[in-house]
py3Dmol code that shows the C-alpha trace and the ligand (Angstrom):
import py3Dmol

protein = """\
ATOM      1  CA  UNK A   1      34.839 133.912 152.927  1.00  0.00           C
ATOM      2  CA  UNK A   2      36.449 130.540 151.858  1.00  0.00           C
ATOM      3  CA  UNK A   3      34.159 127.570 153.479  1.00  0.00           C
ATOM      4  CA  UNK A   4      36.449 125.030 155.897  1.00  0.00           C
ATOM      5  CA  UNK A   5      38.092 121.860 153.858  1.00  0.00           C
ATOM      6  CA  UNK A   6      36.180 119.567 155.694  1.00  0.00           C
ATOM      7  CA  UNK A   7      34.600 116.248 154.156  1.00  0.00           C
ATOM      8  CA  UNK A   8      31.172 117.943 153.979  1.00  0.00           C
ATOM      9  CA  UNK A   9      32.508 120.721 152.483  1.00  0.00           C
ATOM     10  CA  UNK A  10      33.979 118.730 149.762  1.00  0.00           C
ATOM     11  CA  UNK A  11      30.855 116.941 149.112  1.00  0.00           C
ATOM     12  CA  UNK A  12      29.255 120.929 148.785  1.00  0.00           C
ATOM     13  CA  UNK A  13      31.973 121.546 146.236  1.00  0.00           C
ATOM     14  CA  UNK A  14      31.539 118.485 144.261  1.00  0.00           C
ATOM     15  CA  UNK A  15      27.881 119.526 144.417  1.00  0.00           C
ATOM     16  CA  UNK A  16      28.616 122.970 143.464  1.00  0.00           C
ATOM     17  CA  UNK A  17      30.578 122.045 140.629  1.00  0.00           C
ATOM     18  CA  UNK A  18      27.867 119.573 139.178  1.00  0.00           C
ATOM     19  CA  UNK A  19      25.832 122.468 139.387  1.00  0.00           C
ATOM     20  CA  UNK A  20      27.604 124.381 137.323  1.00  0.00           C
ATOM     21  CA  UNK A  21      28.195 121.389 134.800  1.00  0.00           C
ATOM     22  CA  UNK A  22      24.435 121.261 134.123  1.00  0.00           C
ATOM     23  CA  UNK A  23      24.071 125.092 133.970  1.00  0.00           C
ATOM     24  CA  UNK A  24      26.825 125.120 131.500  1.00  0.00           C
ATOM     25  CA  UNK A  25      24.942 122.510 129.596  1.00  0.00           C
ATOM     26  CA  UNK A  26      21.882 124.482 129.364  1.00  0.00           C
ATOM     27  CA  UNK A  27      23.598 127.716 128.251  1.00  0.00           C
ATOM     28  CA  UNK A  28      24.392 125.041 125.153  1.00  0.00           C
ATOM     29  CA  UNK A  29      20.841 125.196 124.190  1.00  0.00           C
ATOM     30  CA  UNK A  30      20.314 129.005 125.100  1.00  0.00           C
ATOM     31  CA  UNK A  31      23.528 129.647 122.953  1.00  0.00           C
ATOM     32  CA  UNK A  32      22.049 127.576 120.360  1.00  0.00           C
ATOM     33  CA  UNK A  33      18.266 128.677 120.335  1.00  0.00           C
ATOM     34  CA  UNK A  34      18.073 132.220 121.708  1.00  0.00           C
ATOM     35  CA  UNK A  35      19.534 133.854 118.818  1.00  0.00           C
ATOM     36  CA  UNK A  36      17.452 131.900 116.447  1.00  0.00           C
ATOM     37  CA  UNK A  37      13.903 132.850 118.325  1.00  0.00           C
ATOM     38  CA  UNK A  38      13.330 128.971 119.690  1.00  0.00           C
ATOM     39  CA  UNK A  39      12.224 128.282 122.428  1.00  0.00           C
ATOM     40  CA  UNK A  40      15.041 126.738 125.141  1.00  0.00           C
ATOM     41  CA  UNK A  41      12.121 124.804 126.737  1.00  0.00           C
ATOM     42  CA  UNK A  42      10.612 122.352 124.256  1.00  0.00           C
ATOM     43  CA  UNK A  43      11.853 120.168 122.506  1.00  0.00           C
ATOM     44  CA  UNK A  44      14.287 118.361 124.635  1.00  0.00           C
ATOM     45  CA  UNK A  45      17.720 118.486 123.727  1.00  0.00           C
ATOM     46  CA  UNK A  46      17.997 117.429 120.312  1.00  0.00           C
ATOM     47  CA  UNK A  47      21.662 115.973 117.786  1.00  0.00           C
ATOM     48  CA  UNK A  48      22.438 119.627 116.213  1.00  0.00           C
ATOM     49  CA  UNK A  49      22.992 117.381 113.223  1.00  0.00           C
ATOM     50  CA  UNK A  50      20.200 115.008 112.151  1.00  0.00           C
ATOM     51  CA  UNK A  51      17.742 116.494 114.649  1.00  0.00           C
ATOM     52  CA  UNK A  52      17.062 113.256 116.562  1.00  0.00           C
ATOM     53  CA  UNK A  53      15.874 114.095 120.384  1.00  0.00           C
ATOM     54  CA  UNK A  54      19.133 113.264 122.770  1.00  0.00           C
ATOM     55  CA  UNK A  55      18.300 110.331 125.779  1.00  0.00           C
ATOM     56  CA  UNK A  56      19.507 111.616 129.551  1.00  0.00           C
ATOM     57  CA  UNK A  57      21.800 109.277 129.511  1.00  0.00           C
ATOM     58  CA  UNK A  58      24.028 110.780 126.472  1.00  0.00           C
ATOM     59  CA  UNK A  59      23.470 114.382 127.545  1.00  0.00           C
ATOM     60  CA  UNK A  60      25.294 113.480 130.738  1.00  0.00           C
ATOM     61  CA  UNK A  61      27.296 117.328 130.937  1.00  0.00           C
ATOM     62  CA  UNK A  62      30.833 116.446 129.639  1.00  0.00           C
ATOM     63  CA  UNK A  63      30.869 112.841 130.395  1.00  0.00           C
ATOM     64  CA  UNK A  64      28.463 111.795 127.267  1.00  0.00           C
ATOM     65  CA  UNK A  65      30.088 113.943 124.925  1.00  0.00           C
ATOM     66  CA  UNK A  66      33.023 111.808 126.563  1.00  0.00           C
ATOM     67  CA  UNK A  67      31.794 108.577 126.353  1.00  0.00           C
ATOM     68  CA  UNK A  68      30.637 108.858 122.465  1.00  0.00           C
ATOM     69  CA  UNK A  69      34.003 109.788 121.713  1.00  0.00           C
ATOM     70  CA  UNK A  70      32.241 113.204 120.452  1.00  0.00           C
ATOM     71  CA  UNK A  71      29.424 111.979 117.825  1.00  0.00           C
ATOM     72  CA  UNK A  72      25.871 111.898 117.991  1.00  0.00           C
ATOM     73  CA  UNK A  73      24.781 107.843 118.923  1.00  0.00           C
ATOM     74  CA  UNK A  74      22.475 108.348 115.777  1.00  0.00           C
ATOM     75  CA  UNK A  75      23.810 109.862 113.192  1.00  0.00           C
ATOM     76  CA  UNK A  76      27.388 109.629 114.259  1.00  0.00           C
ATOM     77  CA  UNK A  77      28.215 112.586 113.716  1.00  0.00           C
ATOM     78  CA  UNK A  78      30.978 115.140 115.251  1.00  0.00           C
ATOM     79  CA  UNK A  79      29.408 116.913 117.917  1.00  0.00           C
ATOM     80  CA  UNK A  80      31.249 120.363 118.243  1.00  0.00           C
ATOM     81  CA  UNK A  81      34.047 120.306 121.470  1.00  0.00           C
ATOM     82  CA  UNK A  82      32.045 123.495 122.200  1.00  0.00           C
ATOM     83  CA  UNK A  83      29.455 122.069 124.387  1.00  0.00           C
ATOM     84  CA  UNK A  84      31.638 120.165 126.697  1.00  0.00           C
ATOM     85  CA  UNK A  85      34.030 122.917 127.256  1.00  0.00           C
ATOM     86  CA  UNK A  86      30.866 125.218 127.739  1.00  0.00           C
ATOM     87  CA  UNK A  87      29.821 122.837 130.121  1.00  0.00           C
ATOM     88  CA  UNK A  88      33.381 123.002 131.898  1.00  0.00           C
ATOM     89  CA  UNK A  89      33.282 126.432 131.965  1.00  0.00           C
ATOM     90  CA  UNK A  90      30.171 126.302 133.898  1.00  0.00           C
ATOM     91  CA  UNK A  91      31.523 123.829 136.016  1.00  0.00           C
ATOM     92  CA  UNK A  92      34.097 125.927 137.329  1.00  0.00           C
ATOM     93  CA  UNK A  93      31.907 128.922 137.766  1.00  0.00           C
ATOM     94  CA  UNK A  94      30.086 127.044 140.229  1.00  0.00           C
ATOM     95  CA  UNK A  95      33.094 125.123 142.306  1.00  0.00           C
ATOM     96  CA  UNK A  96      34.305 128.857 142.370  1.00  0.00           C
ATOM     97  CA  UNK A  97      30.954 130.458 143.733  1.00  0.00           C
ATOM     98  CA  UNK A  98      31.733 127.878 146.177  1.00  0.00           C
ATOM     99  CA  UNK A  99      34.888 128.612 146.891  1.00  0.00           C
ATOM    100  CA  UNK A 100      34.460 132.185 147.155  1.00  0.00           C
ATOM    101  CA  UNK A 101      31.156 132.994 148.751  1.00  0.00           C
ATOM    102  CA  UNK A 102      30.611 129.811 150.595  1.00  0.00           C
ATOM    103  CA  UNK A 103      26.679 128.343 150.773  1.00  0.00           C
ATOM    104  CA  UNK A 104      25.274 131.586 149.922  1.00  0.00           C
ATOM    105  CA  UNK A 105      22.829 133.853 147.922  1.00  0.00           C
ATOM    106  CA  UNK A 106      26.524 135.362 146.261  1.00  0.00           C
ATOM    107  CA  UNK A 107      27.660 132.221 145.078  1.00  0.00           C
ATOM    108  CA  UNK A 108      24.081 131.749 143.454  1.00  0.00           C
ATOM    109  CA  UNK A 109      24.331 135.117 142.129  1.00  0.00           C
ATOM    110  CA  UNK A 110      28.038 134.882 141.405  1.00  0.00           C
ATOM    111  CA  UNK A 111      27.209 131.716 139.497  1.00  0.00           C
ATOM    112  CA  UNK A 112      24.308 133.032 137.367  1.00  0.00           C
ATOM    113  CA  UNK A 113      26.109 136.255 136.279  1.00  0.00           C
ATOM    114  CA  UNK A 114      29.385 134.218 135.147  1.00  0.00           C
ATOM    115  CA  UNK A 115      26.916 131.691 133.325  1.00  0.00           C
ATOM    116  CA  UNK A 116      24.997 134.478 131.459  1.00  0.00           C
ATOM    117  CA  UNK A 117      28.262 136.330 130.353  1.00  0.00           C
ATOM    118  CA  UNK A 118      29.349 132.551 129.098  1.00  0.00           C
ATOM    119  CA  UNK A 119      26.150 132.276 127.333  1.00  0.00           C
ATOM    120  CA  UNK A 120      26.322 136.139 125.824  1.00  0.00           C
ATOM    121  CA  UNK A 121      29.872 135.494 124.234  1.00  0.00           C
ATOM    122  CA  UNK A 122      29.150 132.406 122.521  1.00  0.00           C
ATOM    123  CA  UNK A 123      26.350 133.895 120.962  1.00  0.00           C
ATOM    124  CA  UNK A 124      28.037 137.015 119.737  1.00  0.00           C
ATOM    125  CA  UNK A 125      30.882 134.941 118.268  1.00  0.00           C
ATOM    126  CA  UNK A 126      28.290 132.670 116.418  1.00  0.00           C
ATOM    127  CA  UNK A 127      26.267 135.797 115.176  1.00  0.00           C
ATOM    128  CA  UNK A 128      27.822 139.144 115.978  1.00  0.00           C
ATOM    129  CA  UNK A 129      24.612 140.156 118.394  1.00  0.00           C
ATOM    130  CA  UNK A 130      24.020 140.474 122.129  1.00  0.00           C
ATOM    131  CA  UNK A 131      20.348 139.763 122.205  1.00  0.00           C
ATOM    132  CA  UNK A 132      18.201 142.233 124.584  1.00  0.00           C
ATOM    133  CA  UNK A 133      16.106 139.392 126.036  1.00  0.00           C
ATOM    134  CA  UNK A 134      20.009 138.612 127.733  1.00  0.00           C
ATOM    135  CA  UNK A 135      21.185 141.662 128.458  1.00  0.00           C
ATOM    136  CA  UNK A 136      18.098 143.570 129.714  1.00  0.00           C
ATOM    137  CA  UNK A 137      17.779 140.670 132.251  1.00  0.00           C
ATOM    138  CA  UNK A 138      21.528 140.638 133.259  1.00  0.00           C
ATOM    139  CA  UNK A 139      20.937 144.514 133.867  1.00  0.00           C
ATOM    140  CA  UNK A 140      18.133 144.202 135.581  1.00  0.00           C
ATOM    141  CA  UNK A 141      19.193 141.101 137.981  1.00  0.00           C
ATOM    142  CA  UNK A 142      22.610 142.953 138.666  1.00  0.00           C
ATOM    143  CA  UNK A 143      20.832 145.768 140.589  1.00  0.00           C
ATOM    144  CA  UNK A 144      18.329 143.719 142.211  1.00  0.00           C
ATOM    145  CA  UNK A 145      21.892 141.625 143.616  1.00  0.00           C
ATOM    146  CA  UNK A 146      23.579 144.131 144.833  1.00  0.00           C
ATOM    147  CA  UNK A 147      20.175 145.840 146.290  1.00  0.00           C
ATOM    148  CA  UNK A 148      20.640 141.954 148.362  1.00  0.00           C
ATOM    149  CA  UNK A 149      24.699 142.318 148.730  1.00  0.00           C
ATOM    150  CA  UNK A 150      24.620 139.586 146.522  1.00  0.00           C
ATOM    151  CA  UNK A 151      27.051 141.327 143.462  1.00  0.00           C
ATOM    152  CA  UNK A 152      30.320 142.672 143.594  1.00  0.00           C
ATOM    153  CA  UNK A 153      29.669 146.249 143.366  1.00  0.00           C
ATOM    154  CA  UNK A 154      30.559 147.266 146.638  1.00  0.00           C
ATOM    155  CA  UNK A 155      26.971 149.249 147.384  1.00  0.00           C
ATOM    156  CA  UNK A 156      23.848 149.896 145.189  1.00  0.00           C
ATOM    157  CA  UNK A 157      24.609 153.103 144.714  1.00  0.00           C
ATOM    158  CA  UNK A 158      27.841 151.882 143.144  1.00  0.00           C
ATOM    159  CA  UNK A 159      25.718 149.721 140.652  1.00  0.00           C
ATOM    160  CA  UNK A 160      23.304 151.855 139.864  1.00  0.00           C
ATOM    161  CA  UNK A 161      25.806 154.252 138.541  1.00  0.00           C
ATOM    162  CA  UNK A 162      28.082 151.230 137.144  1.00  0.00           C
ATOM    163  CA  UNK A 163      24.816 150.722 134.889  1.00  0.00           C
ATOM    164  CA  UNK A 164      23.936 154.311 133.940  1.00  0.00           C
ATOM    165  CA  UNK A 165      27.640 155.418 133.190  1.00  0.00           C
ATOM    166  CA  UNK A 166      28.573 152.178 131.811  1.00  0.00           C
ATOM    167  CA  UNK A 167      24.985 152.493 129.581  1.00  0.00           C
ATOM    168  CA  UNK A 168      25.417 156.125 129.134  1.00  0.00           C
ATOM    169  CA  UNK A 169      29.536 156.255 128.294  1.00  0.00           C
ATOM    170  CA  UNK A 170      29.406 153.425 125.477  1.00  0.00           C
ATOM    171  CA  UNK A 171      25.485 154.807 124.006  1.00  0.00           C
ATOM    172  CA  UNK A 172      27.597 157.930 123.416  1.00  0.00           C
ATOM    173  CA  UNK A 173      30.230 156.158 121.640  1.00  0.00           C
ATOM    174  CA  UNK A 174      28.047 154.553 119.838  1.00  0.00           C
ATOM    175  CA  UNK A 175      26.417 157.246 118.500  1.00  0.00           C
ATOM    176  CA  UNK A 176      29.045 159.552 117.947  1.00  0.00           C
ATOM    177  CA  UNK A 177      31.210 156.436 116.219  1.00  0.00           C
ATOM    178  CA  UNK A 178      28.037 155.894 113.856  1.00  0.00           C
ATOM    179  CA  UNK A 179      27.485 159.709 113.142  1.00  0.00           C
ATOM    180  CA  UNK A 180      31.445 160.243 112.187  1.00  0.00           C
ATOM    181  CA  UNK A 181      32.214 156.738 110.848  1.00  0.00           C
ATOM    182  CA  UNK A 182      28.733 156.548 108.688  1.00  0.00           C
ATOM    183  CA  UNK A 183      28.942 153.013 110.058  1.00  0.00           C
ATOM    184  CA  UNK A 184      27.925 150.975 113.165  1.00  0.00           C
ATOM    185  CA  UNK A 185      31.244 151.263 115.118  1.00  0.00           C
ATOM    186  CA  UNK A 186      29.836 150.015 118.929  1.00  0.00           C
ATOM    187  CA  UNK A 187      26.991 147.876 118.431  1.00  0.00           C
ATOM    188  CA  UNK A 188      23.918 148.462 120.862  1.00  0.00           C
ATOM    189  CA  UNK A 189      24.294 145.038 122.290  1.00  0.00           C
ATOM    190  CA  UNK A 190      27.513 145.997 123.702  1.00  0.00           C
ATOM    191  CA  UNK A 191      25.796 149.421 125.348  1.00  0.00           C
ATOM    192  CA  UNK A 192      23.129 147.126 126.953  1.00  0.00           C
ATOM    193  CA  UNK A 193      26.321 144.433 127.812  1.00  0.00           C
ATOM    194  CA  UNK A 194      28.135 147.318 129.696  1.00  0.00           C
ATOM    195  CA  UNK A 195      25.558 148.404 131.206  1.00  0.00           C
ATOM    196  CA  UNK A 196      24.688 145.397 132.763  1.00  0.00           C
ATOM    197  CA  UNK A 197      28.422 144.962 133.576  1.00  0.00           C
ATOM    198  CA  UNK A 198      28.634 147.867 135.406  1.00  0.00           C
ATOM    199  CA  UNK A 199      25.300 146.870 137.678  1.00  0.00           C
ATOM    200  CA  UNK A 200      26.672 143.374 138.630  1.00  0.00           C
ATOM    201  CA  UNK A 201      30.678 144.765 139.301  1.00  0.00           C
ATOM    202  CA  UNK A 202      30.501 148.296 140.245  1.00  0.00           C
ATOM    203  CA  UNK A 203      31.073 151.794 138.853  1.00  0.00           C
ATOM    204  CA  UNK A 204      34.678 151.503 139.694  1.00  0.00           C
ATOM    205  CA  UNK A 205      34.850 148.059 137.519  1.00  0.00           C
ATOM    206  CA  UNK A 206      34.103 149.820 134.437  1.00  0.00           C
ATOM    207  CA  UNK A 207      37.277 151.492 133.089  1.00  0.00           C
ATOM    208  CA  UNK A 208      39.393 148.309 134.009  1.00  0.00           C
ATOM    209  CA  UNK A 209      36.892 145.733 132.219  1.00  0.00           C
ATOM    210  CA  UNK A 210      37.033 148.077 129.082  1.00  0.00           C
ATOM    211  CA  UNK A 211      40.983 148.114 128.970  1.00  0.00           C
ATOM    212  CA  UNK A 212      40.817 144.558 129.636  1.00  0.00           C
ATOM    213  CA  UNK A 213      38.610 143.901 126.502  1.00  0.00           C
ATOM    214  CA  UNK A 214      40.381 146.843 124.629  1.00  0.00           C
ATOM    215  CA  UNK A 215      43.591 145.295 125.165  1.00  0.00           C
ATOM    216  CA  UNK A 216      42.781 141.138 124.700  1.00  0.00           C
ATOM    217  CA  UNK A 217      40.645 142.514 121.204  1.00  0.00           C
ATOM    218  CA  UNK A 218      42.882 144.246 119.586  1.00  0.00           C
ATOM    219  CA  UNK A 219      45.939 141.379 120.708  1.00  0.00           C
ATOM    220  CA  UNK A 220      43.396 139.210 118.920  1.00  0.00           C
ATOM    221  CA  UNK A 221      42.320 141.056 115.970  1.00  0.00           C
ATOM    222  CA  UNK A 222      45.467 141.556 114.905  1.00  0.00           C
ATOM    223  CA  UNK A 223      46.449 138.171 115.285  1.00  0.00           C
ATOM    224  CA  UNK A 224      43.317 137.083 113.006  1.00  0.00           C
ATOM    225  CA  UNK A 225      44.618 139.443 110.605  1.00  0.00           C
ATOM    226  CA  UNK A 226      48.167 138.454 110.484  1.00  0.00           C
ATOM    227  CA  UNK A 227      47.253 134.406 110.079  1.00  0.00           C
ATOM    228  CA  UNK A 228      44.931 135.845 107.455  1.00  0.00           C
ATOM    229  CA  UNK A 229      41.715 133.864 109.629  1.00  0.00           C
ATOM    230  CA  UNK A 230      39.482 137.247 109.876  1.00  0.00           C
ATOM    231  CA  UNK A 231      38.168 137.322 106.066  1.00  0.00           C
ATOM    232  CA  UNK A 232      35.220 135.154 106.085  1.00  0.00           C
ATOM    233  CA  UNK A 233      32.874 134.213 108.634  1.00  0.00           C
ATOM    234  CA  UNK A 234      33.075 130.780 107.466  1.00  0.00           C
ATOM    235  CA  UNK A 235      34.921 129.551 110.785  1.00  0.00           C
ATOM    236  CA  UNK A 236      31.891 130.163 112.904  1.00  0.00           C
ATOM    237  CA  UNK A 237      29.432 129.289 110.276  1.00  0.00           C
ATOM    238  CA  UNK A 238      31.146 125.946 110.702  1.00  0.00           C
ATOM    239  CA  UNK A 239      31.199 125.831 114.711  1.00  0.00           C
ATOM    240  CA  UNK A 240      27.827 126.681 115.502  1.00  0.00           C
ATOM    241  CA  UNK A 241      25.408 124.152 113.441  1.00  0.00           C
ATOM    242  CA  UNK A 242      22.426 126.114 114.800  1.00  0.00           C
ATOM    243  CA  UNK A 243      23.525 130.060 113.241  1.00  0.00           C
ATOM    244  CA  UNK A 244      22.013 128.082 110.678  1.00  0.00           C
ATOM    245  CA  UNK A 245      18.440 128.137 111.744  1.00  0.00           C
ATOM    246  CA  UNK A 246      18.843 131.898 112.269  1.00  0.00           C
ATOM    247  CA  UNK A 247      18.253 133.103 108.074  1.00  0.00           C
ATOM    248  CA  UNK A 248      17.219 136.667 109.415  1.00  0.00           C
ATOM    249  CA  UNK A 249      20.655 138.148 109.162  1.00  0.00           C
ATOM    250  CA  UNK A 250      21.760 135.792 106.134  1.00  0.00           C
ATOM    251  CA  UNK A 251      22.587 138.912 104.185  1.00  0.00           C
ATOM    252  CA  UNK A 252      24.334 140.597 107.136  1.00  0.00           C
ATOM    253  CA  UNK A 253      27.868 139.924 106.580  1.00  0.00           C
ATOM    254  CA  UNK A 254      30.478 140.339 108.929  1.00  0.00           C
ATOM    255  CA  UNK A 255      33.176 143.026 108.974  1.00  0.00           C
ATOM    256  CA  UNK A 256      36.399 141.741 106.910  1.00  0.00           C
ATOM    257  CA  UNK A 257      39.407 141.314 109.907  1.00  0.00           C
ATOM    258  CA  UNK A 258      37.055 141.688 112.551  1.00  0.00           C
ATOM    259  CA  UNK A 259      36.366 139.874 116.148  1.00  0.00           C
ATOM    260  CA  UNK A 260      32.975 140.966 118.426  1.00  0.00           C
ATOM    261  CA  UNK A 261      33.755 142.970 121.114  1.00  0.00           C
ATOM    262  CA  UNK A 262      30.732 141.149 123.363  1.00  0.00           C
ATOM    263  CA  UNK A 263      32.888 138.319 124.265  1.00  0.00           C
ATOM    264  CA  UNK A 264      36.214 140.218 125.130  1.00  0.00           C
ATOM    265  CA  UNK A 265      34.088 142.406 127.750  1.00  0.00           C
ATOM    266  CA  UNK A 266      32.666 139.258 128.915  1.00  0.00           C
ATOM    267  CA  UNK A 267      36.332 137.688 129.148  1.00  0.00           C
ATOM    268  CA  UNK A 268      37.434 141.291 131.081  1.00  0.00           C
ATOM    269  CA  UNK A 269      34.171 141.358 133.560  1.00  0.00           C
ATOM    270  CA  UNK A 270      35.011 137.270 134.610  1.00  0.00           C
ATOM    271  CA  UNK A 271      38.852 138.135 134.433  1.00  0.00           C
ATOM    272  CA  UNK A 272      38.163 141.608 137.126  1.00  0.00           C
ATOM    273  CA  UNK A 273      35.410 139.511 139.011  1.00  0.00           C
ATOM    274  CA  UNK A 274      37.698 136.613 139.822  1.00  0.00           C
ATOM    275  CA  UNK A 275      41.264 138.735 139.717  1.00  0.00           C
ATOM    276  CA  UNK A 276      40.748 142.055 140.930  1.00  0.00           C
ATOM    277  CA  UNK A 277      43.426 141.675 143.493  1.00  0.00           C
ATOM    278  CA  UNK A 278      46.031 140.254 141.430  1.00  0.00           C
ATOM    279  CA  UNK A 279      45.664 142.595 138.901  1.00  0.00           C
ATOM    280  CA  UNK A 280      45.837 145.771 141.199  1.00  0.00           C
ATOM    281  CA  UNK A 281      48.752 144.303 142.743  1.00  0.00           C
ATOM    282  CA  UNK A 282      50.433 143.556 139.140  1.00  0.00           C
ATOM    283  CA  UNK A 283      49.368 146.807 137.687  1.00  0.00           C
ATOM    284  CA  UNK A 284      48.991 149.238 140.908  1.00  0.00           C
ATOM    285  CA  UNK A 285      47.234 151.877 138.644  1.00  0.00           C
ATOM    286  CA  UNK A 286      44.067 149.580 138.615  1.00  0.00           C
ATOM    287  CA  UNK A 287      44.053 149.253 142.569  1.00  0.00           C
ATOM    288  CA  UNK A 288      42.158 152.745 142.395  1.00  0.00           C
ATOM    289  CA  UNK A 289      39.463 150.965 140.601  1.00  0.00           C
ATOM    290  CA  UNK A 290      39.095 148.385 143.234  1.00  0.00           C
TER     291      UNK A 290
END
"""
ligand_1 = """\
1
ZN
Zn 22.832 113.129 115.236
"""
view = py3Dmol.view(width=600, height=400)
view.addModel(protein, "pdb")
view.setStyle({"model": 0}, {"cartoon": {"style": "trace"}})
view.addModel(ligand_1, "xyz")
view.setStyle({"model": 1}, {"stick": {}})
view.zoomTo()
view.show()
């Protein structure tokens, strides 16, 4: 139910999208210290860089990174375009919890579960995991929001089998992939990540969310391979100064031509959330899903 476009509605979606701005910029430092065991309460936001503890007034979501022309004030320097356009990412998650659900527990819910998915892709393209401290959560919080009518699985029943099948369907393929590959072919995270999926969108959200991902991956993947980018993970190593604190999986390297799958089901959960309709009505096959 879109809200009316009067002036204090506009003043709720300016507040809506600040919201989101500073959730987006504190999925920066869950992005950047989750994975390597820190805690994303103390210390204050610190330069990735030099290490030097960050004043309010140049952690300002998008504006600061702005105003310093993209360098740390200290050390000067280049501060990664990633955390403003995480930032702006979260930014429009929450003018569009707004826009969609109104002032409501939905758009609080609506805004958490698009922030979290945010949070869980960046980490799996810095270092190939989905971390269970995430997903169990994300699981967790999906059927307690549609126990409210505060997901988008049409009823709990829906969600509660969106997790188990979604769980069950990819543990299997993990399994079986691992048992006739003799390799990790569907990492756990992703089981966990689908499961999860399935509690916050609905049984019926599964199969499109997978061809979504299936299809975006692979268009991906083989791009990588054909500009001859997927051979090293030097590209991310770069990006994400903090993968750097994380030496547990130092001698873990990742698979030659190869893209995580975490953030493509991510991209295919926000894309189904936010474009169910459109896509049914582009591809009427997928308006059984619905
Ligand atoms: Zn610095």
């Amino acid at each position: 139910m879109a809200p009316d476009p009067s002036v204090p509605a506009a003043f709720a979606a300016a507040w809506f999208t600040v919201l989101g701005a500073v959730v987006g910029s504190f999925l920066n430092v869950v992005i950047a210290r989750v994975p390597a065991g820190l805690s994303i309460v103390r210390p204050g936001s610190r330069c990735p860089r030099c290490e030097k503890p960050i004043a309010w007034y140049d952690n300002l979501p998008v504006v600061s990174w702005l105003l310093l022309r993209g360098r740390c004030r200290r050390c000067a320097l280049p501060i990664s375009i990633r955390y403003p356009l995480v930032e702006l990412l979260g930014a429009a998650a929450g003018y569009l919890a707004w826009r969609r659900h109104g002032l409501s527990g939905e758009a609080g819910a609506e805004l958490a579960f698009v922030a979290t998915l945010v949070a869980l892709a960046f980490i799996d393209l810095d270092t190939w995991l989905l971390p269970h401290v995430i997903t169990w959560p994300l699981l967790a919080a999906g059927l307690l929001a549609s126990l409210l009518g505060w997901s988008a699985a049409s009823t709990f029943p829906s969600s509660l089998w969106g997790a188990a099948v979604g769980w069950g369907v990819f543990a299997a393929l993990s399994w079986g992939g691992e048992k006739v590959l003799k390799k990790e072919a569907l990492g756990f995270g992703d089981v966990w990540l689908l499961g999860g999926l399935g509690a916050w969108l609905g049984l019926g959200a599964l199969l499109p969310v997978v061809l979504l991902a299936s299809i975006q991956g692979s268009v991906v993947g083989i791009a990588l391979v054909l500009l001859g980018k997927a051979e090293t993970g030097e590209r991310r190593a770069n990006e994400a100064p903090a993968a750097d604190e994380s030496a547990a999986d130092e001698d873990w390297v990742p698979p030659r031509n190869a893209v995580p799958f975490g953030p493509f089901l991510a991209l295919g959960a926000v894309e189904w959330l936010y474009g169910a309709d459109l896509l049914a009505r582009a591809f009427p096959a997928l308006g059984a899903f619905r």
